[in-house]
C-alpha positions as CSV (number, residue, x, y, z in Angstrom):
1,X,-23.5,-16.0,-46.1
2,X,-27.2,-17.2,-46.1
3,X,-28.3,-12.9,-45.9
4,X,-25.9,-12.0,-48.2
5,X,-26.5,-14.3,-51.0
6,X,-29.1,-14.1,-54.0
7,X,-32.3,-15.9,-53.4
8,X,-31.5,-18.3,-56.2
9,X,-27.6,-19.5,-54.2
10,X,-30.2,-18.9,-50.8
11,X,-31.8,-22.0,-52.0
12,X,-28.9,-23.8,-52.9
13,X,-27.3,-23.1,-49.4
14,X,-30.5,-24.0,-47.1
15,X,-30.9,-27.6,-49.7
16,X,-27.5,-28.1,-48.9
17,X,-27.8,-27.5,-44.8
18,X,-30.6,-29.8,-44.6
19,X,-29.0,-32.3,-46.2
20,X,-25.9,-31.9,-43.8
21,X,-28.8,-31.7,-40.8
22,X,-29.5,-35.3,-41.6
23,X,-26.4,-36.4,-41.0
24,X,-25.4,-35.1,-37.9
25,X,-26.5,-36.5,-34.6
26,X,-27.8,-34.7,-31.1
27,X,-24.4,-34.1,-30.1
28,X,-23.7,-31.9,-32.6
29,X,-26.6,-29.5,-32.1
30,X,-24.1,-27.0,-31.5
31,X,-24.6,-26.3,-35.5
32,X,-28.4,-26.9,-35.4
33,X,-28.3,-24.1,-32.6
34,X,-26.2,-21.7,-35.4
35,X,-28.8,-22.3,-38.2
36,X,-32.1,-21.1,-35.3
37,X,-30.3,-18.1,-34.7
38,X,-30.4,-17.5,-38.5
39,X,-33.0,-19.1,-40.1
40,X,-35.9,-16.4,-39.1
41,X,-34.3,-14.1,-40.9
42,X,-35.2,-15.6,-44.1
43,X,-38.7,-16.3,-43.3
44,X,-39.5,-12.7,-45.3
45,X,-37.3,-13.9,-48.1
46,X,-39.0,-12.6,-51.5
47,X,-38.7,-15.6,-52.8
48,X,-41.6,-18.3,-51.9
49,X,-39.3,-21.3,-52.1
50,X,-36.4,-20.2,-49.9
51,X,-39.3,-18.7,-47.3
52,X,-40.3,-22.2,-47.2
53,X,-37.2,-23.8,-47.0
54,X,-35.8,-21.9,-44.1
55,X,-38.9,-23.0,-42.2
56,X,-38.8,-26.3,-42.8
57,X,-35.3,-26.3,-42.0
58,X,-35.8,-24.3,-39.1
59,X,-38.6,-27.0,-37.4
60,X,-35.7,-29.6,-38.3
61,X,-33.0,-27.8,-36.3
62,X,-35.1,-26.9,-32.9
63,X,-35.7,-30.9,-32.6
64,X,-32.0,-31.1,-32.1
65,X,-30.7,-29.5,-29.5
66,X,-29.2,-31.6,-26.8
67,X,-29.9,-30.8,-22.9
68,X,-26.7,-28.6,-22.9
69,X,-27.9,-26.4,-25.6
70,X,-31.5,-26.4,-24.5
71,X,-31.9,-23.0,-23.1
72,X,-30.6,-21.5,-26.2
73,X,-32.5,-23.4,-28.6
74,X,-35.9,-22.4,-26.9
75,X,-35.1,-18.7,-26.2
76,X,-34.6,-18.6,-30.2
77,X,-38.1,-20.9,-30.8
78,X,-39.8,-18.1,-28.6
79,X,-38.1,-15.5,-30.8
80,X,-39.7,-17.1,-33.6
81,X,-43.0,-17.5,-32.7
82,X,-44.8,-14.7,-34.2
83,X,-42.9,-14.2,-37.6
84,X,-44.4,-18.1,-37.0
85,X,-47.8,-17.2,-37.0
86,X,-47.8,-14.9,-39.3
87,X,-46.5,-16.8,-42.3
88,X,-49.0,-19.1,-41.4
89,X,-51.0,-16.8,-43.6
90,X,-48.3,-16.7,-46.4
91,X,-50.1,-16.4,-50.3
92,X,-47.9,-19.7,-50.9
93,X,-49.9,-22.2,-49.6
94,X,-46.5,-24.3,-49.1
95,X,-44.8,-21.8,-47.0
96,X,-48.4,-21.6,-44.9
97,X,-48.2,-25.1,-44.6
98,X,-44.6,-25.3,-43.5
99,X,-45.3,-22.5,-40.6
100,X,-48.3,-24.5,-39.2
101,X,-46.2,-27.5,-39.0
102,X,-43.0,-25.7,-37.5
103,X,-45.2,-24.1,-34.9
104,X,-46.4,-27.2,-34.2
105,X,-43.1,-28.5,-33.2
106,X,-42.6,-25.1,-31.5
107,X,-44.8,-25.3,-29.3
108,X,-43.5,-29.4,-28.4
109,X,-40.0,-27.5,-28.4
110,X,-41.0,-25.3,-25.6
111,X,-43.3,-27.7,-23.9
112,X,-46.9,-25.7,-23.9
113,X,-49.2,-28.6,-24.2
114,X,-51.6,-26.1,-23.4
115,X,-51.3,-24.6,-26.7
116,X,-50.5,-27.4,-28.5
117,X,-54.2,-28.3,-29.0
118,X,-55.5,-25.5,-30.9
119,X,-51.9,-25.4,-33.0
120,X,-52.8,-29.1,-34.5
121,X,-56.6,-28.4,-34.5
122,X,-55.2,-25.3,-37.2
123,X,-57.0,-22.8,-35.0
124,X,-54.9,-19.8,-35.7
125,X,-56.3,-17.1,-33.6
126,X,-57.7,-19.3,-30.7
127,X,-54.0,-20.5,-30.7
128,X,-52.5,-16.8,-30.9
129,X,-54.9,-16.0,-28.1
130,X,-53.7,-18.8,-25.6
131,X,-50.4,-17.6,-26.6
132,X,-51.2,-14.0,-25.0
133,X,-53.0,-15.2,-22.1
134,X,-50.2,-17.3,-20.7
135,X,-47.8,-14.8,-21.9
136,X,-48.8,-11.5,-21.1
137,X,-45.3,-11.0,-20.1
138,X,-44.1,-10.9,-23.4
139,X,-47.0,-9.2,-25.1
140,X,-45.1,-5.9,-25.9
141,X,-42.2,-8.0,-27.5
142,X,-44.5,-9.6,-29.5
143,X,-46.2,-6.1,-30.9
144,X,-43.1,-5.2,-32.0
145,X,-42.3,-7.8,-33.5
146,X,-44.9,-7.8,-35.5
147,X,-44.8,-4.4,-36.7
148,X,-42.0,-4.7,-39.1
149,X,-45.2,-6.9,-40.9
150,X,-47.6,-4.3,-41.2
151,X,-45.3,-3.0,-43.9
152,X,-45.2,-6.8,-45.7
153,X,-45.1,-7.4,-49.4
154,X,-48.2,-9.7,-48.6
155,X,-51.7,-8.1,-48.6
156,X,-52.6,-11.0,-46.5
157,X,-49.8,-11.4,-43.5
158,X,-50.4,-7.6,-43.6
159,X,-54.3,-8.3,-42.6
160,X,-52.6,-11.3,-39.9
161,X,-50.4,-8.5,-38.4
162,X,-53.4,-6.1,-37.6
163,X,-54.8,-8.8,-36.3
164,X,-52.0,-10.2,-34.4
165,X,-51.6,-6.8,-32.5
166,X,-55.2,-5.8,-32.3
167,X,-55.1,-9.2,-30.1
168,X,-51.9,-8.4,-28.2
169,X,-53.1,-4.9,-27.4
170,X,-55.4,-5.9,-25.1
171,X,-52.3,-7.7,-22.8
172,X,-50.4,-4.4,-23.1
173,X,-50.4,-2.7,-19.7
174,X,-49.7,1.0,-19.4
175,X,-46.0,1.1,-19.2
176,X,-47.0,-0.2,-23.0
177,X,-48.8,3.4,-24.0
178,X,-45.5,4.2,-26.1
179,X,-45.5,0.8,-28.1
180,X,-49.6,2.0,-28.8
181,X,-49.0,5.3,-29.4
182,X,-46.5,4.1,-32.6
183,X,-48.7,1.6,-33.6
184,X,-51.4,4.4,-33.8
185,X,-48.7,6.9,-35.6
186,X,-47.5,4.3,-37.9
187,X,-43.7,4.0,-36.7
């Protein structure tokens, strides 16, 4: 219902999950594990509020999952890493704010102290570059990922998304050309 609905009834929804978040305990993270599947899809919402919202919610629901849904719950934080990164050069200061903090938790989520550090230190691109050095791996997922951005209704996550795959470029390895060659064509 959440990407069906209006902005406005958005609001109303995600105001009315993280009210129901506070209730519920550990053990039912089965729900909190619903909402992380979800939640980064509203991250691009148009409007500002519900953009912040969803994140905030989303860093709520990643510090619930119990040991059983564990996997699950960080496969979905590492799926939400860049869209992450990039809002955390969102117009709306808020919604900037609210991606810093929920990477932050990421990044506890998942464990990488080594990235933690530059995360709380608000050192975007040192932190986006420690990201790509440990996983080079995943560098090609993370180009695409980020493409859909270069197309944003934000001048400025636009500029973050050039940079974010300028960066990520340099971990691509040649099975990668394709990915390049789009990024070069504009796909």
């Amino acid at each position: 219902m959440l990407q069906t609905a209006h902005s406005k009834n958005r609001k109303k929804m995600l105001l009315i999950f993280r009210n129901v978040m506070g209730h519920l305990k550990k053990k039912d993270s089965s729900t909190a594990l619903q909402l992380a599947e979800n939640l980064p899809q509203l991250f691009d919402d148009v409007s500002s509020q519900v953009r912040e919202l969803s994140i905030c919610l989303f860093k709520e629901v990643i510090q619930m999952a119990d040991w059983k849904h564990q996997r699950q719950m960080r496969k979905n934080v590492q799926g939400s890493l860049v869209p992450l990164v990039l809002h955390m050069s969102d117009e709306t200061e808020s919604v900037a704010k609210a991606s810093h903090e929920a990477f932050c938790v990421a990044a506890k989520v998942l464990k990488w102290k080594w990235l933690s550090h530059h995360v709380q230190a608000l050192e975007r691109w040192r932190t986006v570059e420690r990201l790509l050095e440990h996983k080079r791996s995943r560098a090609e997922e993370y180009v695409r990922q980020s493409m859909p951005y270069l197309q944003h209704a934000q001048v400025t996550v636009r500029m973050a998304a050039v940079r974010f795959i300028g960066l990520a470029a340099r971990y691509l390895n040649d099975s990668s050309k394709d990915t390049l060659q789009e990024i070069f064509k504009g796909e």
